[in-house]
C-alpha positions in Angstrom: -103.3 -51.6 13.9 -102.3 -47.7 13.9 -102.5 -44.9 11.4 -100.3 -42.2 10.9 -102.4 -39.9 13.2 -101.9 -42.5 15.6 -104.9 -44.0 15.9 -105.6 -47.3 16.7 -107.9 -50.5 16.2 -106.9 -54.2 17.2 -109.6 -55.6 14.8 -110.3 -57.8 17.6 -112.6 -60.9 17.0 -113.3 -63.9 19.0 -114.8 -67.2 17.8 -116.7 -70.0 19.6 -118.3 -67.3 21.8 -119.4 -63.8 22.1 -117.4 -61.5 19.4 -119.1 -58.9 17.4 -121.7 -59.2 19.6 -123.2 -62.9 18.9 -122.4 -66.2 18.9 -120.1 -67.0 15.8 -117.4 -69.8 15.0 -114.2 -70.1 14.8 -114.2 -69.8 11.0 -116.3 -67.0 11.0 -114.5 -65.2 13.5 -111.4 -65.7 11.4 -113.0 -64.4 8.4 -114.3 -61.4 10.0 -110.9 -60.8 11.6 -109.3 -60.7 8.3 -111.9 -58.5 6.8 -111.8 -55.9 9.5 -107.5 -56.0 9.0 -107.8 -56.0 5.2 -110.9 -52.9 5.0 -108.5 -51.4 8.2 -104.8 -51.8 5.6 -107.3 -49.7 2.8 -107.4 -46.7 5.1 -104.0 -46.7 5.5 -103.2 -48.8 8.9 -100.6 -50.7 9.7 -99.8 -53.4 12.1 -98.2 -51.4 15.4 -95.1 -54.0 15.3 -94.7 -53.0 11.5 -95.6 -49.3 11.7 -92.7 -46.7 11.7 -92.1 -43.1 12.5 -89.0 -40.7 11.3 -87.8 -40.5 15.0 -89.7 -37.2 15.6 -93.0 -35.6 16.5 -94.3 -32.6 14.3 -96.2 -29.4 16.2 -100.3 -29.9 16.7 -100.3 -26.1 16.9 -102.3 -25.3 13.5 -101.4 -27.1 10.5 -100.3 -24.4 7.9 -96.7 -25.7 8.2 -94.9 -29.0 9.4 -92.5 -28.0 11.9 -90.6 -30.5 14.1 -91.6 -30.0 18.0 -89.2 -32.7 19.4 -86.4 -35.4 18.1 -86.1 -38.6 20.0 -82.5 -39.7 21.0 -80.7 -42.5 19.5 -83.0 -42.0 16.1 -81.2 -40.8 12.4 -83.0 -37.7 13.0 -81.7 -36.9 16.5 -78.0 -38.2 14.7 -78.5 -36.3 11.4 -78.9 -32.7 13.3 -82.8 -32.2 12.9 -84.1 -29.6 16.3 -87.1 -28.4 17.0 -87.7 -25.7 14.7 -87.2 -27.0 11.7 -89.5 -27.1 8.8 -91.1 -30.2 6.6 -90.8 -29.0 3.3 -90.9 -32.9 1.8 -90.7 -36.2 2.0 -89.5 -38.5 -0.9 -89.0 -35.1 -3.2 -92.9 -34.5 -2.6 -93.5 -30.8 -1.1 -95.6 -30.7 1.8 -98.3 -28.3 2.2 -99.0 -28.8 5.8 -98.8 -30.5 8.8 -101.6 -33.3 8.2 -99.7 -33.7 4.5 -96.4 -34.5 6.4 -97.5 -36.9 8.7 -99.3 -39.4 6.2 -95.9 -39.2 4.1 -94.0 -39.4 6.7 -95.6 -42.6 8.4 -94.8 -46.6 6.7 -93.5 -49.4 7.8 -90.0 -49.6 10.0 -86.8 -49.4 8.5 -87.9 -48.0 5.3 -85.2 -45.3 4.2 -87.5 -41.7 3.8 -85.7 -39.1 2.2 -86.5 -35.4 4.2 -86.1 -32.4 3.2 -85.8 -29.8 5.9 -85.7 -25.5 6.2 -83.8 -24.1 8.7 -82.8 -20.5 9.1 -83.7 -20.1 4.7 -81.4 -23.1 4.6 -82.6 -26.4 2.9 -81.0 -29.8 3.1 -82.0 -33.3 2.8 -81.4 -36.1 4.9 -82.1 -39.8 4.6 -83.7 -41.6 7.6 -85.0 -45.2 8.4 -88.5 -45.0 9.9 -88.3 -46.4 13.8 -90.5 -48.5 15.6 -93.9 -47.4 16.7 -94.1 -46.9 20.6 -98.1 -45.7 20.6 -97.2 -42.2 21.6 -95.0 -40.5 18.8 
């Protein structure tokens, strides 16, 4: 599972022998598995074969503002003209206030449309993107 800091936690549990550090069944093994993914969903994880991205990274240097440090080719950003440069101002018609903001609203599962707005040179615009697959590094 991954978070939209890109973290990540397999919830991994194994039954029949040592798993959580003790003996446990199958069963119980299942059950904590499926606990750890639910209480992991809570904090806002997804699985990493369901978890999307808007096809670019945002700048770790401060957080005051969300700007875009690199587009990835072949995404809807890279096609719909977003550089390096450009400013987060929000996602789904909600401003962002920084870079930390932008990143949760920003993350979701793949394919889903998100609807960016972007400041360039003191010029807005929106664009529409579909969230690509999470790779573990983006």
């Amino acid at each position: 599972m991954v978070n939209a800091d890109g973290q990540q936690d397999n919830c991994q549990v194994t039954g029949g022998g040592l798993g959580l550090g003790a003996v446990i069944g199958i069963g119980s093994a299942y059950i904590a598995r499926s606990s750890c993914v639910s209480d992991m969903e809570s904090l806002g994880y997804l699985a990493i074969d369901e978890a999307g991205f808007p096809g670019f990274s945002l700048s770790e240097q401060g957080t005051a503002r969300a700007e875009i440090q690199s587009v990835v080719d072949g995404t809807d950003a890279k096609l719909n003209g977003l550089a390096p440069g450009d400013l987060v101002v929000s996602v789904n018609n909600v401003p962002v206030k920084d870079v930390n903001e932008a990143k949760k609203k920003l993350f979701g599962p793949i394919e889903e449309a998100v609807n960016i707005a972007i400041l360039r040179q003191n010029n807005q615009r929106s664009v529409l993107l579909k969230r690509e697959p999470f790779k573990g590094n983006n």
